[in-house]
C-alpha positions in Angstrom: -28.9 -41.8 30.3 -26.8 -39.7 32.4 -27.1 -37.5 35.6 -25.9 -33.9 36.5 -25.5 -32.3 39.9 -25.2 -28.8 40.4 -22.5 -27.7 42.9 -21.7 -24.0 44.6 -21.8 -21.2 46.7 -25.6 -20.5 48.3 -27.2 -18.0 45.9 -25.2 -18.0 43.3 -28.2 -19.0 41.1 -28.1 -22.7 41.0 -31.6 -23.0 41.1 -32.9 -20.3 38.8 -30.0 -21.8 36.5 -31.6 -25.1 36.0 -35.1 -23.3 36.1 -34.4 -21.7 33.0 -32.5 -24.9 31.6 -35.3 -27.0 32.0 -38.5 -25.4 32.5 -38.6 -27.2 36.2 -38.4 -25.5 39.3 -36.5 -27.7 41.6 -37.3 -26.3 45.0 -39.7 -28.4 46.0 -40.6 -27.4 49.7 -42.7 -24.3 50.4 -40.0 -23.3 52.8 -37.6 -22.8 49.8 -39.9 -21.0 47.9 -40.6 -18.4 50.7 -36.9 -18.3 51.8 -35.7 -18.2 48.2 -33.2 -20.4 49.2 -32.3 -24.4 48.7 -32.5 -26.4 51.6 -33.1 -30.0 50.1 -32.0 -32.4 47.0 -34.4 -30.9 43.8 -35.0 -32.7 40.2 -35.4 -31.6 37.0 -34.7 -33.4 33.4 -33.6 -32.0 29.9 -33.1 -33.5 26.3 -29.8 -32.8 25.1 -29.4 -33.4 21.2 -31.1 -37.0 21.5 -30.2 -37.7 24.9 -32.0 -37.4 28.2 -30.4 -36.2 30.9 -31.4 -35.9 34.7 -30.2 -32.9 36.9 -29.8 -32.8 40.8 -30.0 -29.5 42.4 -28.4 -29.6 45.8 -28.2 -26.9 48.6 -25.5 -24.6 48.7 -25.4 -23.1 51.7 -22.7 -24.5 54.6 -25.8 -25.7 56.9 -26.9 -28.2 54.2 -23.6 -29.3 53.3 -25.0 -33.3 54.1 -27.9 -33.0 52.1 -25.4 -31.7 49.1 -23.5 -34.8 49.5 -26.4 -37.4 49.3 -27.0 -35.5 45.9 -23.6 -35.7 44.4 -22.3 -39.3 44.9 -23.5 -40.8 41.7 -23.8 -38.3 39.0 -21.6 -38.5 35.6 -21.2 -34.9 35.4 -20.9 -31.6 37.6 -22.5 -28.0 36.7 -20.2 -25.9 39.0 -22.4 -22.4 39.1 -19.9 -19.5 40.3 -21.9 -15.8 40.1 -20.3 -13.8 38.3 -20.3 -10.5 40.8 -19.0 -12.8 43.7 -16.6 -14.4 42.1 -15.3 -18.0 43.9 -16.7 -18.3 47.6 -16.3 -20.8 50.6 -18.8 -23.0 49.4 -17.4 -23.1 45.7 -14.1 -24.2 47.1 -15.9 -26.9 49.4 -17.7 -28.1 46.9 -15.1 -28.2 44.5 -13.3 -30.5 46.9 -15.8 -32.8 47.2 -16.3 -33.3 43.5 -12.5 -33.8 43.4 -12.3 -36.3 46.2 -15.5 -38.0 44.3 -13.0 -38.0 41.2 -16.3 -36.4 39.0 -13.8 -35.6 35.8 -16.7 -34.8 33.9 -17.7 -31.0 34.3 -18.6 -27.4 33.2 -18.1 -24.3 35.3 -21.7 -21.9 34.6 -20.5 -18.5 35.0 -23.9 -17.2 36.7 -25.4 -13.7 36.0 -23.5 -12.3 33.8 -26.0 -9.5 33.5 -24.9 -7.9 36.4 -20.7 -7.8 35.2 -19.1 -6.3 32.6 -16.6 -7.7 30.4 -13.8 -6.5 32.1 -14.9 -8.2 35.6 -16.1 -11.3 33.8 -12.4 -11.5 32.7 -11.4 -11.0 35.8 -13.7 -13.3 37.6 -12.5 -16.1 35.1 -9.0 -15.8 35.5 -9.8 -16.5 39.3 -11.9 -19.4 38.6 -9.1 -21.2 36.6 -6.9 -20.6 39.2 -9.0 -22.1 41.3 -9.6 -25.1 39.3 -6.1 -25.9 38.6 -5.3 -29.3 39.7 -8.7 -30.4 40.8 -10.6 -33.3 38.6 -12.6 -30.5 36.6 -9.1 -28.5 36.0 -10.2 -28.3 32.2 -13.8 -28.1 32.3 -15.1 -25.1 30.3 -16.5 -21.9 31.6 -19.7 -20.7 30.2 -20.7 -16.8 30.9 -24.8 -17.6 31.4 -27.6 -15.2 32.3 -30.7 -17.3 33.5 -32.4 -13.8 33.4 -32.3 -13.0 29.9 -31.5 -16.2 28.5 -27.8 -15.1 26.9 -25.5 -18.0 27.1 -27.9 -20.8 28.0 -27.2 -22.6 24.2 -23.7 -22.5 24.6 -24.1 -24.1 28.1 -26.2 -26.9 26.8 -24.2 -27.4 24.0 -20.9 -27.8 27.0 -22.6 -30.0 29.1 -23.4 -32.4 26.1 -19.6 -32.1 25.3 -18.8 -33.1 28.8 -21.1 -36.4 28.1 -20.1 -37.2 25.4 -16.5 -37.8 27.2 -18.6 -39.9 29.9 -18.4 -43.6 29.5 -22.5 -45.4 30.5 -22.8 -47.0 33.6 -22.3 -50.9 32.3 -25.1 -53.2 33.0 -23.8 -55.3 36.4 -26.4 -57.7 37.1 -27.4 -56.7 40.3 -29.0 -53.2 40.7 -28.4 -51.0 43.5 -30.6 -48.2 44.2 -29.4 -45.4 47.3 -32.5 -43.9 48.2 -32.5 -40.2 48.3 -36.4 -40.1 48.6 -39.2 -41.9 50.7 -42.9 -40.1 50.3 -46.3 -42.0 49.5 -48.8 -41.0 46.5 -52.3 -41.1 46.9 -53.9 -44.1 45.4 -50.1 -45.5 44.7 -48.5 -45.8 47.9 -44.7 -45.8 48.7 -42.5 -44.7 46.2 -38.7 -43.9 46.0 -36.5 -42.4 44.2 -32.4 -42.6 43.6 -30.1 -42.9 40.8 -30.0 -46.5 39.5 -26.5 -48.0 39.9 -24.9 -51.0 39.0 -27.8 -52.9 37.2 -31.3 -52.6 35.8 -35.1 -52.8 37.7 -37.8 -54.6 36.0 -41.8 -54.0 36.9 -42.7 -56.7 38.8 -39.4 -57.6 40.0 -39.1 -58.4 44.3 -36.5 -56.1 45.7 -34.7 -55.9 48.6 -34.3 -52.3 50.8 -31.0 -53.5 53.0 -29.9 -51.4 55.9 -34.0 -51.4 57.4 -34.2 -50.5 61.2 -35.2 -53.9 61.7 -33.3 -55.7 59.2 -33.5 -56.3 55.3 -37.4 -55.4 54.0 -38.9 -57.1 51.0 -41.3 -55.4 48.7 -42.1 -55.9 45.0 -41.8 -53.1 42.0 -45.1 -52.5 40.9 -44.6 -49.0 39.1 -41.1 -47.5 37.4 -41.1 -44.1 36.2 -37.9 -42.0 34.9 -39.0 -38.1 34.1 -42.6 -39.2 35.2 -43.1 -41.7 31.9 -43.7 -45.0 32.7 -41.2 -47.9 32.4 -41.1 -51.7 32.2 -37.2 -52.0 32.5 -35.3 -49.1 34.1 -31.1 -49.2 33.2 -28.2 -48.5 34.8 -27.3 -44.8 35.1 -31.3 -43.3 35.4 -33.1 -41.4 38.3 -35.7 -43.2 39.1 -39.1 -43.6 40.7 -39.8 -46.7 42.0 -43.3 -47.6 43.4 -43.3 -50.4 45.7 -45.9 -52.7 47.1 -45.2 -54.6 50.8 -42.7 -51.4 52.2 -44.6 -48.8 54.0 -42.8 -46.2 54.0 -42.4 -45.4 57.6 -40.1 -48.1 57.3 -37.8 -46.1 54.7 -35.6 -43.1 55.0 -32.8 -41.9 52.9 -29.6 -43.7 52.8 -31.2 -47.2 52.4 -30.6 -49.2 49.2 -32.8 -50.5 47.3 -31.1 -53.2 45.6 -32.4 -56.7 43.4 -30.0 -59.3 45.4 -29.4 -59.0 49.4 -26.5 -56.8 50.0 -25.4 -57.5 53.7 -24.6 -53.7 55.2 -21.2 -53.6 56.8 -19.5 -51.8 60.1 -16.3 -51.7 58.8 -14.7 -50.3 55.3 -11.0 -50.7 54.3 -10.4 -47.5 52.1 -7.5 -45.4 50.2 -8.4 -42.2 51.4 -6.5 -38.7 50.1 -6.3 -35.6 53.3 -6.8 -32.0 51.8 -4.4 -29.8 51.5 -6.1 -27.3 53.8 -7.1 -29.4 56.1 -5.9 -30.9 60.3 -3.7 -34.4 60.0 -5.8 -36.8 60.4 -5.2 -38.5 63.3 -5.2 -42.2 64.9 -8.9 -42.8 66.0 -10.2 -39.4 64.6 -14.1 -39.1 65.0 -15.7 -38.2 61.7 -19.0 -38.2 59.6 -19.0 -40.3 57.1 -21.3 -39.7 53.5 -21.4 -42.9 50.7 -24.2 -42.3 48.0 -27.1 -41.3 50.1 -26.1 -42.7 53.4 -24.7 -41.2 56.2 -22.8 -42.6 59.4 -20.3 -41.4 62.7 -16.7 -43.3 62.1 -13.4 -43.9 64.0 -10.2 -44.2 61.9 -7.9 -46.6 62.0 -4.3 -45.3 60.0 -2.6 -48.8 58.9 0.3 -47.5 57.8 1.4 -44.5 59.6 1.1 -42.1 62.7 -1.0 -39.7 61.0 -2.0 -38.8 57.1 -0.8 -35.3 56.7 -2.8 -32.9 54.6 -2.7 -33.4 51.3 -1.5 -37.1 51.4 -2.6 -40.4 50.4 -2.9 -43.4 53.3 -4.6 -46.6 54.1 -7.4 -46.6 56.7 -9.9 -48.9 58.2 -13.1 -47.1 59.0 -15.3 -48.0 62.0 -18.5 -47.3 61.4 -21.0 -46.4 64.6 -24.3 -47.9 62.3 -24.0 -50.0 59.3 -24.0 -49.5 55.7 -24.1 -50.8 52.5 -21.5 -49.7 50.4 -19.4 -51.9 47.3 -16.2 -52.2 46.7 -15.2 -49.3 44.1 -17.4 -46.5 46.1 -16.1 -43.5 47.0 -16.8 -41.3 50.0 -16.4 -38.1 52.0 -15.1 -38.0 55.4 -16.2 -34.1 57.0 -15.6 -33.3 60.7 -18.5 -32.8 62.7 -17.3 -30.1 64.8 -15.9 -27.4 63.3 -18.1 -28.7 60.0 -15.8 -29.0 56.9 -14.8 -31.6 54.7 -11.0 -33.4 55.7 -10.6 -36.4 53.0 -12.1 -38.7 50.7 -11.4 -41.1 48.6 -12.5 -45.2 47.9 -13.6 -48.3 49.4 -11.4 -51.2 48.5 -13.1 -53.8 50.6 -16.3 -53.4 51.7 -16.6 -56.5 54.2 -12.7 -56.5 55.7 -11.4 -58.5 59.2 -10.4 -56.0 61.8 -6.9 -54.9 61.4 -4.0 -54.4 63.4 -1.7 -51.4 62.9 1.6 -51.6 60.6 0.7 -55.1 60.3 3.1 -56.5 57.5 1.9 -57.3 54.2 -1.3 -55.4 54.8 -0.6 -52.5 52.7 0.9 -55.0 49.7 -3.0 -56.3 50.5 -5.0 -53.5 50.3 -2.8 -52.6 47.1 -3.6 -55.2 45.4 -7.5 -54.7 46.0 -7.1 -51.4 44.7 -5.3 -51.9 41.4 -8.4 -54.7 40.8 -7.0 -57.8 38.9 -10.0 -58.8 38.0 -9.2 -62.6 39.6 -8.2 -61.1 43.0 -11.2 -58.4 42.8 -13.3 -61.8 42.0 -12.1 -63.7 45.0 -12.6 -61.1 47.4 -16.3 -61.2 46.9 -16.2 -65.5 46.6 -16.4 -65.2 50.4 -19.9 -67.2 50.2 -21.4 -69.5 47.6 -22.7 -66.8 44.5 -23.1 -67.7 40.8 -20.5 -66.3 38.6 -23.0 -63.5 37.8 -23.6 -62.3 41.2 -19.6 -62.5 41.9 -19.5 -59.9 38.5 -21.7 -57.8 40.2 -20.2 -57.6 43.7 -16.6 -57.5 42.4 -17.7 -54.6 40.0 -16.8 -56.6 36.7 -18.2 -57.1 33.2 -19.3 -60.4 32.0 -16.0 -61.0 29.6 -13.9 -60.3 32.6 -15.2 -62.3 35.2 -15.9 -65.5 33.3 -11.9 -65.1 32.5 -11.3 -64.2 36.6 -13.4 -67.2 37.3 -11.5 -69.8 34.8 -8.4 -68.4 36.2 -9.5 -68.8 40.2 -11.0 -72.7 39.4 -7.4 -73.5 37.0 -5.0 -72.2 39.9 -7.3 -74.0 42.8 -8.1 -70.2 44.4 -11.9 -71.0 44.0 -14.1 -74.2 43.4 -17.5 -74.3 41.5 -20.5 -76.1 43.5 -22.7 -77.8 40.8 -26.7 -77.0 41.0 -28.3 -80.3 42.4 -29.5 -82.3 39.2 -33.5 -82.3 38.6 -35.5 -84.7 41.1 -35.8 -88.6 39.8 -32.1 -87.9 38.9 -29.2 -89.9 40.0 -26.1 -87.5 42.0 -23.1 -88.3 40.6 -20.0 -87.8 42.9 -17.4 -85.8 41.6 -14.1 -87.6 40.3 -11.1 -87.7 42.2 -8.9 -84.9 42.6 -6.2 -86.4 40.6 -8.8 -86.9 37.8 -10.5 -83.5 37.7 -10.4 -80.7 35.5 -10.0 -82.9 32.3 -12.6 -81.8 29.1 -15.8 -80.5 31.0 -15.3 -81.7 34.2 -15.0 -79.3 37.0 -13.6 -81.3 40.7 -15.1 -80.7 44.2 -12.1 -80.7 46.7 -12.6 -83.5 48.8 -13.9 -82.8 52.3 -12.4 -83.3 55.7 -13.4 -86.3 58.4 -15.5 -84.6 60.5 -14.9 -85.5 64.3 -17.3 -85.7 67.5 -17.1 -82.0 67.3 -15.8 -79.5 64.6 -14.3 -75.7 64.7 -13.8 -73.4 61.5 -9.7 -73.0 61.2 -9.1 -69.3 63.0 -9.0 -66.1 60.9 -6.4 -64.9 59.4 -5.4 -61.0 58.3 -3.2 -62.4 55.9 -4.6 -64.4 52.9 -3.5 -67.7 52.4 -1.2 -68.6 49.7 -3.1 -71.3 47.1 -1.1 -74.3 46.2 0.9 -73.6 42.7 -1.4 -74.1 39.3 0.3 -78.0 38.9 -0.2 -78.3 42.7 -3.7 -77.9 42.7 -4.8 -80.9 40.9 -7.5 -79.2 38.6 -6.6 -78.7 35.2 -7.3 -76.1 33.1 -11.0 -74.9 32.5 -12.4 -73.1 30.3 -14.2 -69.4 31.1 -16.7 -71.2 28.4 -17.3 -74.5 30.7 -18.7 -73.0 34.0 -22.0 -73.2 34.4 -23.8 -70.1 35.0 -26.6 -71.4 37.5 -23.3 -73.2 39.7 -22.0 -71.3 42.3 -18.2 -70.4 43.0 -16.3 -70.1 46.3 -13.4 -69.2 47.2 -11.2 -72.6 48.4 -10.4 -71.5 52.0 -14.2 -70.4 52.7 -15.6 -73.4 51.4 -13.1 -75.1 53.9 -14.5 -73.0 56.3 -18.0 -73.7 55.8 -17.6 -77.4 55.4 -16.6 -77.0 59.2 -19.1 -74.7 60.3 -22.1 -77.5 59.0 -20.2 -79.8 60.8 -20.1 -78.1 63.7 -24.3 -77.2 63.7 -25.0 -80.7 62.8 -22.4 -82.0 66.0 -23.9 -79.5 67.9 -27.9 -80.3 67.5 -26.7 -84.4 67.7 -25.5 -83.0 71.2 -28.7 -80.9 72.1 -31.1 -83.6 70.4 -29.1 -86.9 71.1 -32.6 -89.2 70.2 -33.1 -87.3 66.5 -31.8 -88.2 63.7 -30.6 -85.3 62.5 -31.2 -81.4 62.0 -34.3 -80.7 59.3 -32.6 -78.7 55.5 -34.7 -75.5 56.7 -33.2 -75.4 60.4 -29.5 -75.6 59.1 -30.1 -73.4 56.0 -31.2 -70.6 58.3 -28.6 -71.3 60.8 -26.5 -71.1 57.7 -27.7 -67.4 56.6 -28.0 -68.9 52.9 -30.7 -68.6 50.2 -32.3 -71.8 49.1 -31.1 -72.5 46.3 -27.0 -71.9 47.2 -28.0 -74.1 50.0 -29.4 -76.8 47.9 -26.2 -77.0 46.1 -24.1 -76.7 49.5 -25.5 -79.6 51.2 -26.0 -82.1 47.8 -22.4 -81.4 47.8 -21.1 -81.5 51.3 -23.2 -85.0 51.5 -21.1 -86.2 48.3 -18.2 -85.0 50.0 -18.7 -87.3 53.4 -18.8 -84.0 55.5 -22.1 -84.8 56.0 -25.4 -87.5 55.4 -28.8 -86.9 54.5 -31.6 -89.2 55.8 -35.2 -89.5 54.7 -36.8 -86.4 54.7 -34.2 -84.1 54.5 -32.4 -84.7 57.5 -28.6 -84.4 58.0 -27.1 -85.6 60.0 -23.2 -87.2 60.9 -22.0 -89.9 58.7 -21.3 -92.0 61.4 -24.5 -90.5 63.9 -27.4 -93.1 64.8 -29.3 -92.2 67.6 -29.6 -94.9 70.3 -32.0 -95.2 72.7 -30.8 -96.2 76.7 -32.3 -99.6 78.5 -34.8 -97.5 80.6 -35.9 -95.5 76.9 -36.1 -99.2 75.0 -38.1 -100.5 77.9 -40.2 -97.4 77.8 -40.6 -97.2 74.3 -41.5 -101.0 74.5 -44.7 -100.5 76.9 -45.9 -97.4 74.3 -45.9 -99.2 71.2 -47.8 -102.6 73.1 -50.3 -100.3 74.2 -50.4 -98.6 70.9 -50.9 -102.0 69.1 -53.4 -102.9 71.3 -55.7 -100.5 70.7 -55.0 -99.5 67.2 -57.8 -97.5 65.8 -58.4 -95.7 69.6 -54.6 -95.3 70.8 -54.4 -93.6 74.0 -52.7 -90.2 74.5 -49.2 -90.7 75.6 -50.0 -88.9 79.0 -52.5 -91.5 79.4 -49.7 -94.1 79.5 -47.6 -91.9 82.1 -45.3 -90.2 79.6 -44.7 -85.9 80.6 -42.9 -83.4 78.8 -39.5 -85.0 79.6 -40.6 -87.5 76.9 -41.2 -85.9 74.2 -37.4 -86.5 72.4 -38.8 -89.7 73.1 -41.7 -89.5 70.6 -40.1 -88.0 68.4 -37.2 -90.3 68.0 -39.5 -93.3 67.6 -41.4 -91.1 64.9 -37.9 -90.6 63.0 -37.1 -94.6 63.1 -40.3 -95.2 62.3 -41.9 -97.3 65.0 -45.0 -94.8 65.3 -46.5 -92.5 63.2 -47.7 -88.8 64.3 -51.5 -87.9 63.2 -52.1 -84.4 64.3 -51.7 -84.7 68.1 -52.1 -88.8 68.1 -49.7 -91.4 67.9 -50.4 -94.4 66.0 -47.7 -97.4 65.8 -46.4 -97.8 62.3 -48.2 -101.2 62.3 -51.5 -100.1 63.2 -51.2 -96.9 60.8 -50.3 -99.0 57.8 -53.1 -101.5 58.5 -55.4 -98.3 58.7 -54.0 -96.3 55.3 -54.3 -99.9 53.2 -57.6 -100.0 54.4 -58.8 -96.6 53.2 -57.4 -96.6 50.0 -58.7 -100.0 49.6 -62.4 -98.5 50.3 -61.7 -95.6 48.1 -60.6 -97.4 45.4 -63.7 -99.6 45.3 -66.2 -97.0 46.1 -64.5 -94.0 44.9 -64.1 -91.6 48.2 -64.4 -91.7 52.1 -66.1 -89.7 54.6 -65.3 -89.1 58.2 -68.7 -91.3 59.1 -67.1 -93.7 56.5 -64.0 -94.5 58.3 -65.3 -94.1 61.8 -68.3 -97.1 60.8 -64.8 -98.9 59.4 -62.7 -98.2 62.6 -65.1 -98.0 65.1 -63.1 -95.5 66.5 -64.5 -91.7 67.0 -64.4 -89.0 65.1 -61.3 -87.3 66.6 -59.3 -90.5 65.2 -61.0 -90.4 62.0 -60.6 -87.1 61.1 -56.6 -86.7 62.4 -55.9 -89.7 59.7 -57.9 -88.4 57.3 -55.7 -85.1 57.4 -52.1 -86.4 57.7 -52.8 -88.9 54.4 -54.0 -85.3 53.1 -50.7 -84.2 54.1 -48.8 -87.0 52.4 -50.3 -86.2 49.5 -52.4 -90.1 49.8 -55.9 -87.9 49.4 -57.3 -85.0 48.9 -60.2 -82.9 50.3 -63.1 -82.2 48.1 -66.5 -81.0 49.9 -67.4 -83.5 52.9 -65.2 -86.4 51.1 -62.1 -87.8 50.8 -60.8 -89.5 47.0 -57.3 -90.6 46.0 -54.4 -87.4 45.2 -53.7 -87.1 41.7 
């Protein structure tokens, strides 16, 4: 499946063009149809030979310049329509540029109404157009004499766009799919549906998605209808235009420019990029103001030049773009940069790190850097995105690589000591085994865990760096060889200094909450996984791992806390506590409310330290002492083994105690799982 875009001068026939092509009128708005002009992205679809092929039809007058560019940033091929009694025009040679600085190789120039020449113009008119073309991306793309009006060259143009194709290489399957959305609108009877160009990997029906770059952070929504040239589809691949229905996003929420994508992306303020000036256009200056266009997305920048005063027209440089709203871009995306005011395009080019510290000017070694994220080995592009714990098949995707290559990248990071591999947590009812020592490790199948710091009273992460640090030698690292073969593909990789780096910042949460909650235990697995920003599962596998490491220690409950953290209660709290749980014992089916006992709000880290050790038990809103509460739970499961089930009237006649007490029991053992619910009674959980 592959995707066209139309490009050129406003009416020079782009849309009657692909009207006649296809049989599809792409102007969709009734505004178009009564100015006779595009002003919006259109869509139509073709069969060429036995492939399908989708066409954008974008705008081609200068006032619509941005919606031309959130049309052209992903298609395979360019139809460059020049009329044949005009000749090349200001928009041909802007859009030209564009599909240059996009690097779209792929390409065929439609010489438009050629009804209205004759020969000797046409020869004319060409002989201007591949001047024109000389040294741009689409230099040798054919030109095809068409008339849409009687239908004379229209073969030989099909048959030179499936030529151009058949040079084009199919978007590889990635993993993780990225949709830019180029459409938001709502069906009757459907609801929200979207529509872009499918990059990077493939939708499924049913799948949850995520829509990143939301007004009011990531949405969530579930595919519950694909379509590609309005047939249905259970799978949608790489390289389609697609309709995606969604279920959960309403679309007041969407607009175009957000990505639809099937991991989180996190959007980004700030780009690292190797962009090329045009020749005809102003230097571009230190801290130039520009618009910024990257698939369907649009954004206000500042420049940053790393590596000179100024990039002169027509050269290449290094900048760092500062981006006024978020976006989500990857690395490997090219843009456009266009002044806002005189509107024309300046430069383009391509993101080589999507997520990069903020950089000083001529800082040394930057450049070398930046480089080397260009040229994309595939171990450094790898390593670059290992900046958080992802499974070797989400690293492929965000560093842009095929399976082959990154299993090889990945063998190479773990071997050298660059990266290490956090194993999944084993299945529960499973021992943990801790990894071998680092002298031991990376022998046969065994992959090592570097071994974590000592953790003081309080921990920082080291300080950033702009320069990358330098991993030990191979025979330094203490790893051994392993295999591309021997990583497990539900582990997760990270690269060595941010695992460092977030071994410290769980220390530092945990220190921090044993200094805001000095009577707890420790922080609960959901508070520090949040505070954390990970998914669950990566966290699972963080913390199993940082616990094995001694960076941390988990308690009952999922609790972590400081290996060497107990919480201790002062003279005045022991006395206090002291006084609770006597009064507690002594009336242990009836225990009074803790206010009734003179204990305020002040007391509650109180409570709910004595819960954690153990000394009472919380029922709802009523505090039993564990004594009392274990005399109570033996007795009801004693009476529901011999008669079966309890009621509320049951226990009360048993206790003696109301129904308040009875019923707050009754619901924490539901709780614990002890019984279960059914009708008016309670019987044993099974």
């Amino acid at each position: 499946m592959y995707v066209i875009g139309t490009a050129g001068h406003v009416d020079h026939g782009k849309s009657t063009l692909v009207l006649a092509l296809t049989g599809i009128d792409p102007d969709r708005l009734e505004e178009e149809k009564a100015r006779q002009m595009t002003i919006d992205l259109g869509f139509a679809w073709l069969k060429l030979g036995e492939r399908e092929v989708s066409i954008v039809d974008v705008p081609g007058h200068e006032r619509f310049i941005k919606n031309m560019l959130a049309g052209v940033g992903s298609i395979d091929a360019a139809l460059l329509v020049i009329a044949a009694d005009d000749g090349p025009m200001p928009q041909t040679r802007e859009h030209l540029a564009i599909l240059d600085l996009l690097q779209v190789r792929r390409g065929v120039v439609a010489l438009s109404k050629r009804d209205l020449v004759d020969d000797d113009w046409l020869a004319l008119v060409e002989a201007d157009i591949r001047a024109l073309l000389a040294g741009s991306s689409l230099a040798d793309a054919p030109i095809v004499p068409v008339s849409a009006r009687t239908g004379a060259g229209l073969d030989e143009l099909k048959a030179a766009l499936a030529a151009a194709l058949d040079e084009s290489t199919p978007r590889p399957d990635l993993g993780a799919a990225r949709l830019p959305i180029d459409r938001a609108f709502t069906i009757a009877g459907f609801g929200t549906v979207v529509t872009g160009t499918l990059l990077d990997g493939s939708l499924r029906l049913g799948q949850e998605v995520t829509i990143a770059h939301a007004p009011l952070g990531p949405l969530k929504g579930r595919i519950r209808g694909l379509q590609m040239h309005k047939q249905k589809l259970e799978v949608a691949p790489p390289g389609n235009r697609v309709a995606v229905n969604l279920s959960g996003v309403d679309v007041a929420q969407l607009r175009r420019g957000q990505v639809l994508s099937s991991v989180p992306i996190a959007p980004t303020d700030r780009l690292d990029v190797s962009l090329k000036a045009l020749p005809d256009a102003p230097p571009l200056e230190q801290n130039a103001a520009l618009d910024l266009f990257v698939g369907a997305d649009e954004t206000a920048v500042h420049v940053t030049v790393l590596n000179a005063e100024r990039i002169m027209p027509g050269e290449l440089g290094w900048a760092q773009l500062r981006l006024a709203t978020p976006i989500v871009a990857q690395r490997g995306d090219r843009f456009i940069l266009r002044r806002p005011s005189p509107s024309d395009t300046v430069a383009g080019g391509v993101i080589v790190e999507p997520h990069p510290r903020r950089h000083r000017r001529f800082q040394p070694g930057l450049v070398a850097q930046l480089e080397t994220l260009a040229k994309g080995s595939p171990a450094d592009l790898l390593l670059t995105a290992l900046g958080k714990p992802l499974t070797l098949k989400a690293a492929a995707a965000v560093a842009g690589l095929d399976s082959a290559s990154a299993k090889k990248a990945a063998s190479e990071l773990l071997t050298s000591g660059r990266a290490i591999l956090i194993p999944t947590p084993p299945p529960k009812g499973e021992p943990t085994t801790a990894p071998p020592p680092p002298g031991e490790a990376g022998r046969g199948s065994t992959i090592t865990l570097p071994a974590a710091p000592t953790l003081p009273a309080t921990t920082t992460p080291p300080p950033k760096e702009d320069a990358p640090t330098t991993p030990p030698p191979p025979g330094e690292a203490g790893r051994g060889f392993v295999p591309s073969d021997n990583i497990p593909s539900a582990s997760f990789l990270i690269a060595t200094p941010a695992w460092h780096t977030l071994l410290a910042h769980i220390g530092e949460i945990v220190c921090q909450y044993h200094t805001q909650y000095p009577l707890r235990v420790g922080i609960g697995k959901e508070e520090l996984r949040g505070r954390l920003a990970l998914e669950s599962k990566p966290f699972a596998a963080v913390a199993i791992t940082a616990t094995i490491a001694g960076a941390i220690a988990e308690a009952a409950g999922g609790i972590y806390h400081r290996p060497d953290f107990r919480p201790t209660l002062s003279p005045a709290q022991e006395a206090k506590a002291a006084r609770l749980l006597a009064a507690l014992n002594a009336a242990p089916y009836a225990p009074p409310a803790p206010t009734e006992l003179g204990l305020t709000d002040k007391d509650e880290e109180l409570l709910a330290a004595l819960v954690e050790r153990g000394d009472i038990t919380r029922a709802g809103d009523i505090y039993f002492s564990r004594i009392a509460y274990e005399r109570i739970e033996a007795e009801i499961l004693a009476r529901i083994e011999r008669d079966g089930s309890i009621t509320i009237a049951a226990l009360r006649d048993l206790t003696g105690a109301s129904r308040k007490y009875a019923l707050a029991l009754l619901e924490h053992m539901d709780a614990q799982k002890l019984t279960r619910r059914v009708g008016d009674v309670r019987v044993r959980w099974q």
